[in-house]
C-alpha positions, 0 to 999 in steps of 0.5 A: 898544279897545271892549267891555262890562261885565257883573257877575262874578257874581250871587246866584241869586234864587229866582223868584216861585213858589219865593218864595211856595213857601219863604214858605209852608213858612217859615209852616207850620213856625212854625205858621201858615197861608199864604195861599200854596195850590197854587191861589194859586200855579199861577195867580199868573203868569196873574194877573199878566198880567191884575192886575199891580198886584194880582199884583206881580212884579218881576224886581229884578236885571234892573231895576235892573243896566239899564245898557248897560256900554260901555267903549271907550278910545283912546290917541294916542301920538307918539315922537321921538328925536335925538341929544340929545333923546329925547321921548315924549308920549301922549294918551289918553280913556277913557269908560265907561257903567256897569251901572247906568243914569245911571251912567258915567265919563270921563277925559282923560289927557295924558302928556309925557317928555323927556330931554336932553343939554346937555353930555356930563356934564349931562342934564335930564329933564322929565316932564309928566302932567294927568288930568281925570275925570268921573264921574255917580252917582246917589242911593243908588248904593252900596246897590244891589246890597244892595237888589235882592237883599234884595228878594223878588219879590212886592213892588210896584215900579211901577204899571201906569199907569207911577207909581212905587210908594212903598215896598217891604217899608218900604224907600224904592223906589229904582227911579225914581233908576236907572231914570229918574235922579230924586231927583238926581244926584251929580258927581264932577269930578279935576283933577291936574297933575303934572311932574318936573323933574331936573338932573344933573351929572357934574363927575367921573367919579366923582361924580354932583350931581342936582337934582329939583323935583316939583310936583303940583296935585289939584282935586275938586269934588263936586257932591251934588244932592238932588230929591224924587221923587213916589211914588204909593199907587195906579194912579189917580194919588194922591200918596203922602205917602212921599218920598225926603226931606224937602226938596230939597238942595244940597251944592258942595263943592272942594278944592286940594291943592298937593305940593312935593317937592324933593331933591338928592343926591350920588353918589359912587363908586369902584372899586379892584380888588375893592373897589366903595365907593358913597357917596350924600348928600341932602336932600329937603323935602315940603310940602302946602297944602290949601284947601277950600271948601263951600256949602250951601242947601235948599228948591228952588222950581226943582228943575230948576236945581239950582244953589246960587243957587236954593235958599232964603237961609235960616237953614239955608244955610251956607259953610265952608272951612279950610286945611291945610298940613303940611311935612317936611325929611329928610337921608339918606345910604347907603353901600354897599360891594362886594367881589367880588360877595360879600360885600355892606353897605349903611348907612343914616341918615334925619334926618326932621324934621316940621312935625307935631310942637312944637319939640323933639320934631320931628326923629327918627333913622332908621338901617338897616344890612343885609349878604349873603355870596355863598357861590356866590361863593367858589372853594371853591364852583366844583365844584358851581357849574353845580348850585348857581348861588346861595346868598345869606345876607343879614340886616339891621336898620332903623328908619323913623318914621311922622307920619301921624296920619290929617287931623291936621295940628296935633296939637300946637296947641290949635286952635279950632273956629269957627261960629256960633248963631242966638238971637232971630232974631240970628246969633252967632258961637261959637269953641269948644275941642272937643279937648286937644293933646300938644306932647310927642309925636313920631314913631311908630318901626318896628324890624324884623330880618330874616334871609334866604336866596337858593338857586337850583339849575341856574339854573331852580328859586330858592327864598327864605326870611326870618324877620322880626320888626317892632315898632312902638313910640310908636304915637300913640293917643288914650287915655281921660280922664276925661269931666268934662274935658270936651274930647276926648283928645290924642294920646299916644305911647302904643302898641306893636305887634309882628309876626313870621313868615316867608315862603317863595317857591319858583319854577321856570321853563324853556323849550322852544324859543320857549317859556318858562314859570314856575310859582311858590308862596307860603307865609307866616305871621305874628303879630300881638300889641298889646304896650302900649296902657297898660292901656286897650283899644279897637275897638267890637262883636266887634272888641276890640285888648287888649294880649296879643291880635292887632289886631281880634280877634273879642271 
């Protein structure tokens, strides 16, 4: 397809005469005297067109919102299929300009499925993804649109003789990055590699063994190019001495994350006249290896190469890079059993172990269990069934864990932060202790209950309805310590947040002929209450947590 992209909506800006008109209000209200008359006003357009320095007016959505906003994607797709092979692979390219100028993104993406059947009782799955992305910014992008509408249309963006005016109401002129890509550029490029590999086998009809490898490889390199760009203070060529910064800059930076997921599993299942039992086994064991890289120099005597060999081997240069790695091993199992459509169980055990945590505190036993009585089906329900197609009570309880503790990859270890210090003319490296570890922390449980019910009248209006309650206990938390430590707080298994509410859907859909149609609403509410945060309170301006209080509350 092709097409263009315009913005959804924009603010209505008031034009020169209504700026000059509301300004001049604003001044006699406070008291003043506006330099605003009727005459300054009628005549203010007319002498734009013969002063246009003196008479600035400048249309800022207009200017700045200047890109064409192209868009245009193609897809290539190619299917085959035999007996025992079943193959699909796709090749798609998307480009997009965007509706600022010198702003677009492209991507490459590239798709391969396969199945197939070795044996009546063997199959083998391989499915294969790359993406690659470009994307071109320019400084000060994401301040735009806050720009061009806080702006009024009085101020000087441009002389006439085609220079760039320095600032505009004390803001820095952002004009020449989106109208002639000065000032730099900024270069996004993703790379991501992913396939799944999976074997299964039936030795039996009753049990199913499959094994599953799913590696994924993510590359970003972030190319951040600072140019100084030349204002000027009037329209006969004098250099301002405003900039957009004080020195030109470069800012390489990349990073290599490998994903390994392994799982294997066990199926087994039977059923003997009513009675449908499933049995299923497993393990699964996740890694993460990241690697990152940066460099960095400034002073640019070429400003048109603007690679880091170009900018000046001084003290200000730098390099850096780390390493990341984090691990987890799970065993799981589910049982789920069936009488007669029913009366429905299932169970559930996680065993999740993570390479977060110290040894002792690492593994965590995660248990669910939820169960549903079918009252539809019972026979006592025939009479009304064609009313009443289904009536479903259900209820069920279960834990998860969570180790996610946003970068921190090593919250137990005392890990040192390494760089360096210049001192008479010498570079000396410095290794610090910046933050304490806990190694007596461990995984954050969420509890939850819930009861529900399943009603659905003629087989055209359903209805769905649950209460729950969720509670979240060792949320991990940095609490305060004293300053005279002197050493950042560790993280304490320290929080506990709850919520409860209730949620209803009610949906009614039918057909006429070759017609179907659906319509649907929604109903919810929920709290949310900060039960323990050890007496201490957090957030920053109006946003306060505090225990008794919703997280975020307005303080």
């Amino acid at each position: 397809y092709v097409g263009f992209q315009t913005p959804t909506a924009l603010p209505a800006l008031v034009n020169a005469e209504e700026y000059m008109t509301l300004s001049r209000e604003a001044t006699e209200n406070d008291g003043g005297i506006s330099i605003y008359t009727d005459d300054y006003i009628a005549h203010y357009r007319e002498n734009n067109f013969l002063d246009p320095d003196a008479y600035p007016i400048t249309e800022w959505q207009s200017r700045l919102l200047n890109g064409n906003g192209l868009v245009h994607n193609h897809n290539l797709v190619l299917t085959t299929s035999t007996d025992k092979v079943r193959m699909m692979t796709s090749l798609g390219y998307l480009d997009q300009n965007g509706i600022i100028r010198n702003t677009d993104y492209s991507r490459w993406n590239l798709r391969n499925n396969m199945n197939v059947e070795l044996r009546h009782n063997v199959h083998f799955r391989f499915d294969l993804s790359a993406i690659y992305g470009h994307r071109n910014q320019i400084p000060n992008q994401s301040g735009v649109f806050n720009f061009m509408n806080a702006r009024d249309p009085l101020m000087l963006a441009q002389w006439s003789d085609g220079n760039y005016a320095a600032f505009t109401g004390g803001t820095l002129n952002i004009l020449p990055m989106v109208e002639d890509g000065q000032g730099g550029n900024i270069k996004r490029d993703n790379l991501s590699l992913a396939a799944t590999m999976s074997l299964s086998w039936e030795p039996f009809k009753w049990l199913t063994l499959e094994g599953t490898v799913s590696p994924r490889f993510v590359m970003n390199n972030v190319h951040n190019y600072t140019r100084l760009v030349t204002y000027y203070s009037d329209a006969h060529g004098t250099v301002s001495n405003a900039s957009n910064a004080e020195y030109g800059s470069l800012t390489e930076s990349s990073s290599q994350s490998y994903y390994g997921n392994w799982q294997f599993t066990a199926t087994a299942g039977r059923k003997m006249g009513s009675h449908d039992l499933r049995v299923l086994l497993g393990m699964s064991y996740e890694t993460m290896n990241e690697k990152t890289l940066s460099g960095y120099r400034r002073d640019y005597s070429y400003p048109d190469y603007d690679v880091l060999n170009a900018g000046a081997a001084n003290e200000f240069q730098q390099a850096g890079g780390a390493r990341y790695q984090w691990a987890l091993l799970s065993y799981f199992g589910r049982i789920n059993y069936n009488f007669r459509e029913r009366y429905l169980f299932e169970a559930n055990i996680r065993f999740d172990g993570s390479s977060r945590f110290a040894k002792g505190h690492r593994w965590g036993i995660f248990p669910s269990v939820s169960a549903a009585w079918r009252v539809t089906e019972e026979k006592w329900m025939a009479p009304v069934k064609d009313i009443l197609t289904e009536l479903k009570i259900r209820a069920s309880y279960g834990q998860l864990g969570n180790q996610n503790i946003g970068s921190d990859y090593y919250p137990t270890i005392q890990t040192l932060t390494i760089s360096s210090i210049y001192a008479g003319d010498q570079l000396y490296p410095i290794v610090g202790l910046n933050t304490l570890a806990n190694e007596d922390i461990s995984w954050e449980t969420s509890e939850m209950y819930d009861i529900g019910l399943d009603l659905a009248l003629w087989n055209k209006l359903t209805l769905t309805a649950d209460w729950y309650r969720k509670t979240t206990y060792g949320i991990l938390m940095e609490l305060d310590i004293p300053q005279s430590i002197g050493l950042g707080a560790p993280y304490q298994n320290a929080g506990s947040v709850r919520n409860s509410g209730w949620e209803l859907g009610i949906d009614y859909s039918d057909a006429a002929g070759d017609f179907n149609w659906n319509v649907g609403a929604n109903l919810s509410d929920v709290h949310n209450r900060i039960i323990d945060m050890k007496g201490t309170t957090g957030g920053s301006g109006v946003i306060r947590n505090q225990e008794g209080n919703a997280i975020n509350s307005l303080y």
